[in-house]
VOPAGU-2260 file (C-alpha; in pm, 1 decimal, decimal comma):
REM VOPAGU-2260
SITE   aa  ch    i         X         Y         Z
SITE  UNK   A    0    -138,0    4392,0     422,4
SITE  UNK   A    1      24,9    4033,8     366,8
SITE  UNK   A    2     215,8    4023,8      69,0
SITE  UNK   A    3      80,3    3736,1    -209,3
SITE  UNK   A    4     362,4    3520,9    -193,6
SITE  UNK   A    5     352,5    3500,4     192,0
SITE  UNK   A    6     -20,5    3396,3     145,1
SITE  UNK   A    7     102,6    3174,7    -127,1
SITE  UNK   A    8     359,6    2964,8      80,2
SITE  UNK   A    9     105,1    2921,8     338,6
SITE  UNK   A   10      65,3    2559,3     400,8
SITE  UNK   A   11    -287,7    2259,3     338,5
SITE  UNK   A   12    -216,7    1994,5     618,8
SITE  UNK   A   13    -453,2    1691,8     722,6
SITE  UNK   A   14    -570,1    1690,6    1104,2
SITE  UNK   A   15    -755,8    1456,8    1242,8
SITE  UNK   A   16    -979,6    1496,1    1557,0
SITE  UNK   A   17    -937,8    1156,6    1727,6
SITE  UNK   A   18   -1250,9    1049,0    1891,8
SITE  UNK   A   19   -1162,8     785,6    2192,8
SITE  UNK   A   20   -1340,0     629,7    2475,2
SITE  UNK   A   21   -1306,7     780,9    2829,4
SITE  UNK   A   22   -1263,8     561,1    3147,6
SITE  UNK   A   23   -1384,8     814,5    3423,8
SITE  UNK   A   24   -1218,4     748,7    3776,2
SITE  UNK   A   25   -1524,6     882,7    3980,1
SITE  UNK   A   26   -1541,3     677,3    4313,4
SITE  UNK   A   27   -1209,8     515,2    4297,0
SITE  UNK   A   28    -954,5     559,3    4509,2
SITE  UNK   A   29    -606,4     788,7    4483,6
SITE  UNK   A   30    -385,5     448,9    4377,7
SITE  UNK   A   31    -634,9     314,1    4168,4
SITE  UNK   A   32    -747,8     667,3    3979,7
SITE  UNK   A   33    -408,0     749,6    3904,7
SITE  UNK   A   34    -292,3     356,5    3768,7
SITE  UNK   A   35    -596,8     422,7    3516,3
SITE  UNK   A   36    -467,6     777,2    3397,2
SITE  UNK   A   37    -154,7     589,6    3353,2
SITE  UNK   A   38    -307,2     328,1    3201,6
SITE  UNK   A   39    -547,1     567,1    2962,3
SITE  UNK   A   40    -208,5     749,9    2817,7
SITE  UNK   A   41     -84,1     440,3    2735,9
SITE  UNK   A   42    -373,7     312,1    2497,4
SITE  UNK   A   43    -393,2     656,8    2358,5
SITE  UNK   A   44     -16,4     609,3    2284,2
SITE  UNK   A   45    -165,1     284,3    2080,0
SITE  UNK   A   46    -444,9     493,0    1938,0
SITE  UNK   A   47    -241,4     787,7    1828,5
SITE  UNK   A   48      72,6     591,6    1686,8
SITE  UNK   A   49    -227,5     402,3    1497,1
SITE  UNK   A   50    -389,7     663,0    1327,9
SITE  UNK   A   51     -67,3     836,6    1245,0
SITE  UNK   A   52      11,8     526,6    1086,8
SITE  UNK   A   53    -358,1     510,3     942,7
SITE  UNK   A   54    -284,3     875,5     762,0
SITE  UNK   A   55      72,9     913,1     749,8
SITE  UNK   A   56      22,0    1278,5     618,0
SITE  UNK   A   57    -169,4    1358,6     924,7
SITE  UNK   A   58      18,5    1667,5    1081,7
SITE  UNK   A   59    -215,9    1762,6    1388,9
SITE  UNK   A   60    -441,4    1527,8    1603,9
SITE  UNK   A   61    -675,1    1663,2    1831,5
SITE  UNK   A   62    -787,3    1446,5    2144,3
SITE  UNK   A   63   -1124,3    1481,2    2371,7
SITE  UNK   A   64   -1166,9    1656,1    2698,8
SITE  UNK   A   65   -1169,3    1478,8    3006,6
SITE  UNK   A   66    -991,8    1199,2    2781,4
SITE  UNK   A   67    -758,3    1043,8    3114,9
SITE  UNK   A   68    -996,4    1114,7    3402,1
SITE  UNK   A   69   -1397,4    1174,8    3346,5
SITE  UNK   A   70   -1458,6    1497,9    3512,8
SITE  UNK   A   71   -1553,0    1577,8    3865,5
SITE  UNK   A   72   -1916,0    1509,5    3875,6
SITE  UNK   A   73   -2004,0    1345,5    4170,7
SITE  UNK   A   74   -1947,8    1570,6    4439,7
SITE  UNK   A   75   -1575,4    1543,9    4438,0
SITE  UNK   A   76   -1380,6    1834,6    4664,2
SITE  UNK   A   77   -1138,5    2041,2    4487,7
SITE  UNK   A   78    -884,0    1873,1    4708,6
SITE  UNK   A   79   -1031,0    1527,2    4641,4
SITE  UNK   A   80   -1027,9    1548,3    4256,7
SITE  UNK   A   81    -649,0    1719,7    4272,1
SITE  UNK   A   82    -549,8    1429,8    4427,5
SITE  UNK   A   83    -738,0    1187,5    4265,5
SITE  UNK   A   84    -658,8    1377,4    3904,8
SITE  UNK   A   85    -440,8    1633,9    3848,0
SITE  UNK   A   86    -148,6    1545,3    3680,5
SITE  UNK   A   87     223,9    1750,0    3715,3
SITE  UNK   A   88     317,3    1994,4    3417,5
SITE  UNK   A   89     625,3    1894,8    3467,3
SITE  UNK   A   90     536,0    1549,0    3595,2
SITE  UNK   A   91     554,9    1214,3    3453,4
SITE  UNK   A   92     232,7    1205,5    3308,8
SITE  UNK   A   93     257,7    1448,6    3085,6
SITE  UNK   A   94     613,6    1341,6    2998,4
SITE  UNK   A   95     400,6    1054,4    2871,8
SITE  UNK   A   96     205,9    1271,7    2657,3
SITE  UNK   A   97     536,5    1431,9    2493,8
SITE  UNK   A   98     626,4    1123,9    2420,6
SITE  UNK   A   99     306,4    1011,3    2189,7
SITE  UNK   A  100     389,3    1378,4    1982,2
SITE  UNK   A  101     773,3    1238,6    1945,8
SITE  UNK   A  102     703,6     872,3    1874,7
SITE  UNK   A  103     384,4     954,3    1611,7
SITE  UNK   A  104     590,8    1277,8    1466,6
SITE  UNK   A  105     231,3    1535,8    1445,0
SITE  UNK   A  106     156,5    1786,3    1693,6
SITE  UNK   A  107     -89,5    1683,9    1962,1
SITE  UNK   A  108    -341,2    1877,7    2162,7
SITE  UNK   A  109    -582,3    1774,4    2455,1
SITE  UNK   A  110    -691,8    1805,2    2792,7
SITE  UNK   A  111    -611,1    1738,2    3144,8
SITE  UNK   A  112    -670,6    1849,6    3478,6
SITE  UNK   A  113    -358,7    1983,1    3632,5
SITE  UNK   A  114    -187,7    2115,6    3964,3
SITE  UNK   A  115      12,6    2431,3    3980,5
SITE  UNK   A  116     268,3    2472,0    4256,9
SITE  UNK   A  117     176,8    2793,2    4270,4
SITE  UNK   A  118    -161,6    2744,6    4365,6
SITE  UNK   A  119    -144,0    2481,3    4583,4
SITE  UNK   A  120    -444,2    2247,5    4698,1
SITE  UNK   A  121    -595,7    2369,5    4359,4
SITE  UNK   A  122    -617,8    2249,6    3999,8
SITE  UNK   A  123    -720,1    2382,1    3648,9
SITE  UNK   A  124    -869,8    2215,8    3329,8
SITE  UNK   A  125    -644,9    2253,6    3104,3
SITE  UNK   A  126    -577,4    2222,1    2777,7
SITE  UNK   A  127    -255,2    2204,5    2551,3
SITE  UNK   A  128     -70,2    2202,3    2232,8
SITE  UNK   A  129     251,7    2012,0    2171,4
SITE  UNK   A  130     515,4    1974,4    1910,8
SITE  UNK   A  131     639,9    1700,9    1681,8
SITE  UNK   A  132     989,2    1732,2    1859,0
SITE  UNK   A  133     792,1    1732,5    2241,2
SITE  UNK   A  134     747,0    2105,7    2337,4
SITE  UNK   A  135     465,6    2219,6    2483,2
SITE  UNK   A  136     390,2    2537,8    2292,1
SITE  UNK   A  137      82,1    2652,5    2480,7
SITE  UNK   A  138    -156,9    2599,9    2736,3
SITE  UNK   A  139    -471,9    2747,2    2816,8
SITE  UNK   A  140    -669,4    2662,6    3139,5
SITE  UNK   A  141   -1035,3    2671,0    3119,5
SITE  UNK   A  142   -1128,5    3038,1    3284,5
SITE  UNK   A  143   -1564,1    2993,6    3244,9
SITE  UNK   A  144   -1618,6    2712,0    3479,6
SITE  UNK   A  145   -1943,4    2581,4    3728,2
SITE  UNK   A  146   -1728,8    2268,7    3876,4
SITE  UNK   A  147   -1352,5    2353,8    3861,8
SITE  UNK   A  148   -1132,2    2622,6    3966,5
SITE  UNK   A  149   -1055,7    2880,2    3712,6
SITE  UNK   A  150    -756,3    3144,0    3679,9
SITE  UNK   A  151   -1029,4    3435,0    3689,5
SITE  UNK   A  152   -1119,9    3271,1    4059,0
SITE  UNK   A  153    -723,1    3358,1    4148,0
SITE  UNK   A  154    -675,4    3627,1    3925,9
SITE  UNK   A  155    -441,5    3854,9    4057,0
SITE  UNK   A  156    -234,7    3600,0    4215,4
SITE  UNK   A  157    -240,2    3428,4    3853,1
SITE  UNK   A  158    -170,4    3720,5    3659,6
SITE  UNK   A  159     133,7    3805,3    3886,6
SITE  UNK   A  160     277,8    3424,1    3821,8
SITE  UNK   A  161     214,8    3414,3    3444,8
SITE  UNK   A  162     101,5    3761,3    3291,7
SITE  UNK   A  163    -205,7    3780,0    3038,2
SITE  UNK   A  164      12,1    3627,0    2779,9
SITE  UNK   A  165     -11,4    3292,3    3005,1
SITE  UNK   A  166    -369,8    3330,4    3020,9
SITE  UNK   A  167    -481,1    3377,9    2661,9
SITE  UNK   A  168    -258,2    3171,2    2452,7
SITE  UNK   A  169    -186,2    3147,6    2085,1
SITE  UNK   A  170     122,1    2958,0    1921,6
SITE  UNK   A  171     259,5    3073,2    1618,3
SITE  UNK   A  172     334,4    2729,4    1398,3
SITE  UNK   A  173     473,7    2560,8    1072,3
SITE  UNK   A  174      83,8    2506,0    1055,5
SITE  UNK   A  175     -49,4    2900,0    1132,2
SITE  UNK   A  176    -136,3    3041,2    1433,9
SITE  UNK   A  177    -331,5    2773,3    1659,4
SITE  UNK   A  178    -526,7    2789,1    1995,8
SITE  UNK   A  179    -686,9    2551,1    2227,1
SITE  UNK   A  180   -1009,8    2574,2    2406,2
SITE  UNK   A  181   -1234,9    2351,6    2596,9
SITE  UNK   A  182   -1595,3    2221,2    2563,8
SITE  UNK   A  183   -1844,1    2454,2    2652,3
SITE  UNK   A  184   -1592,6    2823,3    2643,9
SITE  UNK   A  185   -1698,8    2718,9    2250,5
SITE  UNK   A  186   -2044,2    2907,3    2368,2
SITE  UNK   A  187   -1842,9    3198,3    2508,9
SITE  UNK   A  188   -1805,0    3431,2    2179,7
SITE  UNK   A  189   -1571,8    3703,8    2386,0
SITE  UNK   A  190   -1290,6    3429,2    2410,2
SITE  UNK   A  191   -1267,2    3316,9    2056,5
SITE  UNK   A  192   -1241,5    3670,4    1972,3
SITE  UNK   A  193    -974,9    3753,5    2180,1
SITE  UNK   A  194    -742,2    3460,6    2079,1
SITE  UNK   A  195    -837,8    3547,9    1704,7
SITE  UNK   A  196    -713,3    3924,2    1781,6
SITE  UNK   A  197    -393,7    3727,2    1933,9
SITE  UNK   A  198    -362,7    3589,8    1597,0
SITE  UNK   A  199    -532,3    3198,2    1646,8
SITE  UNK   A  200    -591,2    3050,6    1244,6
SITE  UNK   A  201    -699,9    2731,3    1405,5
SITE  UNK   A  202    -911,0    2644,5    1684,9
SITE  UNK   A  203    -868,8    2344,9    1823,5
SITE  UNK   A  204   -1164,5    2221,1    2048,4
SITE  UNK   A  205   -1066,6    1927,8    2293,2
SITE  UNK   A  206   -1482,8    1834,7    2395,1
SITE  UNK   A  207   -1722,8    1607,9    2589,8
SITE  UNK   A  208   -2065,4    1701,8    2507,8
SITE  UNK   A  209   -2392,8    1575,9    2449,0
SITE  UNK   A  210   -2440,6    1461,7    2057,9
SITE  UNK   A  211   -2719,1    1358,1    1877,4
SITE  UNK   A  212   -2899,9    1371,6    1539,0
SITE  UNK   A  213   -3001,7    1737,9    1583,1
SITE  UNK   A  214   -2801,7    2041,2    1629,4
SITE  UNK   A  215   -2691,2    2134,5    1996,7
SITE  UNK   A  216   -2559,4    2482,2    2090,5
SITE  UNK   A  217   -2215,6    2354,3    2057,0
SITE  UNK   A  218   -2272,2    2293,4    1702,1
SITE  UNK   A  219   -2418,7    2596,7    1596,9
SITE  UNK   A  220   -2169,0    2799,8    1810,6
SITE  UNK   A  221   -1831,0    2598,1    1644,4
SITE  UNK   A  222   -2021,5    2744,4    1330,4
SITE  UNK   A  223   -2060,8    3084,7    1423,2
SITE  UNK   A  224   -1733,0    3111,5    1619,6
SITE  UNK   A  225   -1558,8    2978,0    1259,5
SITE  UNK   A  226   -1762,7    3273,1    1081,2
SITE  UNK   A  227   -1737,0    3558,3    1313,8
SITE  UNK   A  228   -1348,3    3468,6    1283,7
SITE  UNK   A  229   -1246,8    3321,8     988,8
SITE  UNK   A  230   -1077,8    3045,2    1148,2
SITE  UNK   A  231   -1116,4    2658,3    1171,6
SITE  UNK   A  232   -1219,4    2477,2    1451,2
SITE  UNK   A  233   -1118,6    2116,0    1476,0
SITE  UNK   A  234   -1365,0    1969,8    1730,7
SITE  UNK   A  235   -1288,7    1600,7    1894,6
SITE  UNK   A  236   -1552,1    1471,1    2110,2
SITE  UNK   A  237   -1535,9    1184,2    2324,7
SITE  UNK   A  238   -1701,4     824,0    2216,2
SITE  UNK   A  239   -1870,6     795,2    2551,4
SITE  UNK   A  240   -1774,1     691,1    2916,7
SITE  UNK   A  241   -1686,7     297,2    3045,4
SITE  UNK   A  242   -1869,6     155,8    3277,2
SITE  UNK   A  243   -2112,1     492,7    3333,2
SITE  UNK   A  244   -2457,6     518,3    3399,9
SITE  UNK   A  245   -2573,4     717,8    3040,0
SITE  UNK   A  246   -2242,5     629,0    2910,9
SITE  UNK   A  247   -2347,3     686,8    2548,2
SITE  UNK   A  248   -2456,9    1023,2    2596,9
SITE  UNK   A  249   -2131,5    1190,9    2510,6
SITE  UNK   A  250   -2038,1    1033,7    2193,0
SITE  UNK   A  251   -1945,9    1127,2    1901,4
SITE  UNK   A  252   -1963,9    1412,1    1615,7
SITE  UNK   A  253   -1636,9    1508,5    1580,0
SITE  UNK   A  254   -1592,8    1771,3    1296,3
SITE  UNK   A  255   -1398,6    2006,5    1133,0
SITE  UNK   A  256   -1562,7    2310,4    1034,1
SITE  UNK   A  257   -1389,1    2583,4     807,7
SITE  UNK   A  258   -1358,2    2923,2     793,0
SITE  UNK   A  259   -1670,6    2994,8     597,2
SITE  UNK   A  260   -1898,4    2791,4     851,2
SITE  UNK   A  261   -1875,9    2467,5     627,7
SITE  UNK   A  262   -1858,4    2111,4     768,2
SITE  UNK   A  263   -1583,5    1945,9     614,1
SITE  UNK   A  264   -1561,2    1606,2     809,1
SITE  UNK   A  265   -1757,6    1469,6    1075,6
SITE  UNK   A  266   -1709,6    1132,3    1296,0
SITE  UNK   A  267   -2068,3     886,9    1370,3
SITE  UNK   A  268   -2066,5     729,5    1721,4
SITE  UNK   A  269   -1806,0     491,7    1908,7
SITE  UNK   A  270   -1398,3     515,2    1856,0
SITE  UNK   A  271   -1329,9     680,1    1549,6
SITE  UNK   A  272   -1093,5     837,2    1334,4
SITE  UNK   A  273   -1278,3     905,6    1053,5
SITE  UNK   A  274   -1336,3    1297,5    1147,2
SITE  UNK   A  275   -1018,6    1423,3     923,2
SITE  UNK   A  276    -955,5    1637,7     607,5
SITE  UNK   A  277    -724,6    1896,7     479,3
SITE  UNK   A  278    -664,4    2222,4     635,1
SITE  UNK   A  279    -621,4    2529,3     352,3
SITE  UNK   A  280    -391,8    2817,8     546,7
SITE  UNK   A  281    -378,7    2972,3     237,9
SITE  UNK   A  282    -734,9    3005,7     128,8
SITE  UNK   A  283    -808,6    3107,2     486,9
SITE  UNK   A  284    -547,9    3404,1     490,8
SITE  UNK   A  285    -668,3    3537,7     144,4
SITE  UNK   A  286   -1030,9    3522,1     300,4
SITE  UNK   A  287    -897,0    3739,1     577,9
SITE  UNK   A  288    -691,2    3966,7     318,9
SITE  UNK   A  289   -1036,6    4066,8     166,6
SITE  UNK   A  290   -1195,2    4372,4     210,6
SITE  UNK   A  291   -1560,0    4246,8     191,6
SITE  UNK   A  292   -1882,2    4295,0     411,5
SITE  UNK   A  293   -1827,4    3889,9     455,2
SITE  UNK   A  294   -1522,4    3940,0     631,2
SITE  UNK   A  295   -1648,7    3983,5     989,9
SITE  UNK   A  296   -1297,6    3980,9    1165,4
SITE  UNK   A  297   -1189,7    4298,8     982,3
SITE  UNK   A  298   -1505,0    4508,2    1076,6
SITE  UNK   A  299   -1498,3    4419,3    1459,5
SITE  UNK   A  300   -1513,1    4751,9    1677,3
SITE  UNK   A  301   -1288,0    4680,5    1957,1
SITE  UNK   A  302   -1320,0    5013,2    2065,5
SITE  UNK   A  303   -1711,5    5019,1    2098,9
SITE  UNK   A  304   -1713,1    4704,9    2296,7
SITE  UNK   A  305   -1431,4    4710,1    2537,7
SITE  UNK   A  306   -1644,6    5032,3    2726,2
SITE  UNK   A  307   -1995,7    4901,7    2670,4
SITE  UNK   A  308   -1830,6    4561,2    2837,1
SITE  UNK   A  309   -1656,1    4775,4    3127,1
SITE  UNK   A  310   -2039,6    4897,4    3264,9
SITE  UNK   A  311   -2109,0    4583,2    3366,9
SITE  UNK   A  312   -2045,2    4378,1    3699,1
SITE  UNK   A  313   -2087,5    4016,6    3649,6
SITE  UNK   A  314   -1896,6    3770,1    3753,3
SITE  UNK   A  315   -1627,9    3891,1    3982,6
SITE  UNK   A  316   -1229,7    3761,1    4011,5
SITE  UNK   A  317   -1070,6    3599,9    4307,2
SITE  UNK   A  318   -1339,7    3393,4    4426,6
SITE  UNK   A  319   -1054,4    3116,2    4522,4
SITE  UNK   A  320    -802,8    3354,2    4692,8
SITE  UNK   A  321    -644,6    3174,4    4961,8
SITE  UNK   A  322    -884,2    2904,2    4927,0
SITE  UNK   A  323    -793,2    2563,2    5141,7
SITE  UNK   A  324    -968,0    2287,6    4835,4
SITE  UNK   A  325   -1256,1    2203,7    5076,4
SITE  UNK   A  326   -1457,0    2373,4    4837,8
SITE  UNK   A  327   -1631,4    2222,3    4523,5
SITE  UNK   A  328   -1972,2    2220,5    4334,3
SITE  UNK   A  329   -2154,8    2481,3    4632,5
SITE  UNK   A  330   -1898,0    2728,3    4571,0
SITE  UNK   A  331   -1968,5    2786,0    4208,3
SITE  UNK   A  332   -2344,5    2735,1    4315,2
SITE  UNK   A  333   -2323,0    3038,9    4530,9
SITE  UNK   A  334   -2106,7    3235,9    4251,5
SITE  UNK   A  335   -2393,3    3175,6    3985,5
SITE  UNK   A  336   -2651,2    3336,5    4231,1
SITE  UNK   A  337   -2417,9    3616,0    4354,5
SITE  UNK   A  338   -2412,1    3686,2    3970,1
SITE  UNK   A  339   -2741,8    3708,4    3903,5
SITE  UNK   A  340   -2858,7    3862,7    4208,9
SITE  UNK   A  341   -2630,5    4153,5    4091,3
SITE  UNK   A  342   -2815,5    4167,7    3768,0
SITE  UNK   A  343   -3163,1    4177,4    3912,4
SITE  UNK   A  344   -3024,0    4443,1    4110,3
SITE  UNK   A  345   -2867,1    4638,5    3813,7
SITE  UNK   A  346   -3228,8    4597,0    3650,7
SITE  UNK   A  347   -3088,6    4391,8    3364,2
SITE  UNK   A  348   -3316,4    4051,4    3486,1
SITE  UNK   A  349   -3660,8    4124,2    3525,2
């Protein structure tokens, strides 16, 4: 069990879950989409340098998904949107992106859709985590998807190139154990799980969804996923999309829930960086110390699930395999129905 004093030197930290304005590049052309990525890191340089100025004891900002490109919505080919969006790793880009960690001094994470030389014609949703100093100290790529490749649709081939430990990502920090997931995979309780097992403290949840006055499932599940594993979640949202038809429907509601389920801050509508507060490492790790029936981590039976889990055939891997990108929205169509055809067959749908 942790010692006290390592539970006492744990660090409290403010983060901030920056809530910005996305400019998607549906129906442009190649020049023109990738001039406004460019143009999009550069006034979330602004933004970033701003609010690190704004809350100089800010140590983490979290950005939205989908923040430099919109995603591919209107019919887009996975060749198309590569070329239209994904951005290098290694590129230029995201050298950009470093840069804003360097020049504001806090650790940034977002999302972006990248390319993979390994997997060429192909791209993955991806999201990242990156130092103070400029490192990238993880990435995750989005693996439950309905419109963009996933690693699970090149799975062996992925798992050859970068192992499990490339898939399911957790960096170990000044500021705790943190992972990064997209969006919806909030819904997906199996994932959290696994990067809490992996030793995630902090979940950091780069979004685009739906808000309004009521609750959505993304709200309850950042709740429940905070509960069942005694982590934060620091959720940024986007403040809507330029010059789009129902623009307004993916703004705002930020927040940063703890790990008893509590809201601690949340952001209104529009451009905002009012969704921030101060992150307690310690009181979280004493939670987790305690051997109590409200500590749902420690009673989790691994064992139990992993076989029940192993009966079932959903969803199967290498969908992609030596795909040529001419594919796009029909072939996850076709995978959703291959799935649940399966099920009626198994007798599980009625």
């Amino acid at each position: 069990m942790q010692s006290e004093a390592a539970t006492a030197q744990a660090p409290a930290y403010y983060v901030m879950a920056l809530q910005r304005r996305t400019l998607p590049i549906n129906g442009m052309g190649v020049t023109e989409a990738r001039q406004t990525i460019k143009d999009s890191i550069a006034r979330m340089k602004q933004q970033v340098l701003l609010a690190s100025r704004w809350m100089p004891e800010c140590r983490l900002v979290v950005l939205p998904e989908f923040t430099l490109t919109g995603a591919p919505l209107m019919g887009e080919s996975i060749a198309q949107w590569t070329e239209m969006a994904a951005i290098d790793p290694d590129g230029a880009e995201f050298d950009a992106i470093r840069s804003i960690a360097q020049d504001a001094g806090v650790y940034l994470a977002g999302h972006a859709y990248e390319s993979d030389p390994h997997f060429p014609g192909l791209f993955f949703a991806a999201t990242w985590l990156i130092s103070p100093s400029g490192e990238r100290l993880l990435r995750y790529r989005r693996l439950h998807s309905t419109i963009t490749p996933s690693p699970y649709d090149v799975w062996d081939k992925y798992l050859d190139v970068y192992g499990i430990e490339g898939v399911l990502s957790v960096a170990q920090t000044e500021l705790g154990g943190i992972a990064v997931i997209p969006c919806q995979e909030i819904v997906f309780p199996e994932l959290s799980r696994a990067l809490a097992l992996r030793g995630a403290e902090v979940l950091l949840h780069p979004t685009s969804e739906v808000g309004g006055p009521t609750l959505k499932k993304h709200d309850i599940a950042r709740r429940a996923r905070a509960i069942e594993n005694g982590f934060y979640v620091v959720s940024a949202n986007s403040a809507g999309y330029a010059e789009s038809l129902f623009g307004d429907s993916a703004d705002g509601g930020s927040e940063i829930i703890d790990y008893l389920g509590n809201v601690l801050a949340k952001a209104g509508q529009g451009e905002s960086l009012v969704a921030n507060c101060e992150i307690d490492l310690g009181g979280l790790r004493r939670a987790r110390n305690r051997p109590h029936v409200e500590n749902l981590f420690s009673r989790t039976n691994t064992g139990l699930w992993s076989e029940e889990y192993g009966r079932y055939d959903l969803v199967r891997p290498n969908g992609l395999a030596g795909s040529d990108g001419s594919s796009g929205a029909e072939f996850y169509a076709a995978q959703h129905r291959e799935t649940l055809d399966r099920l009626h067959e198994a007798g599980i749908l009625k």
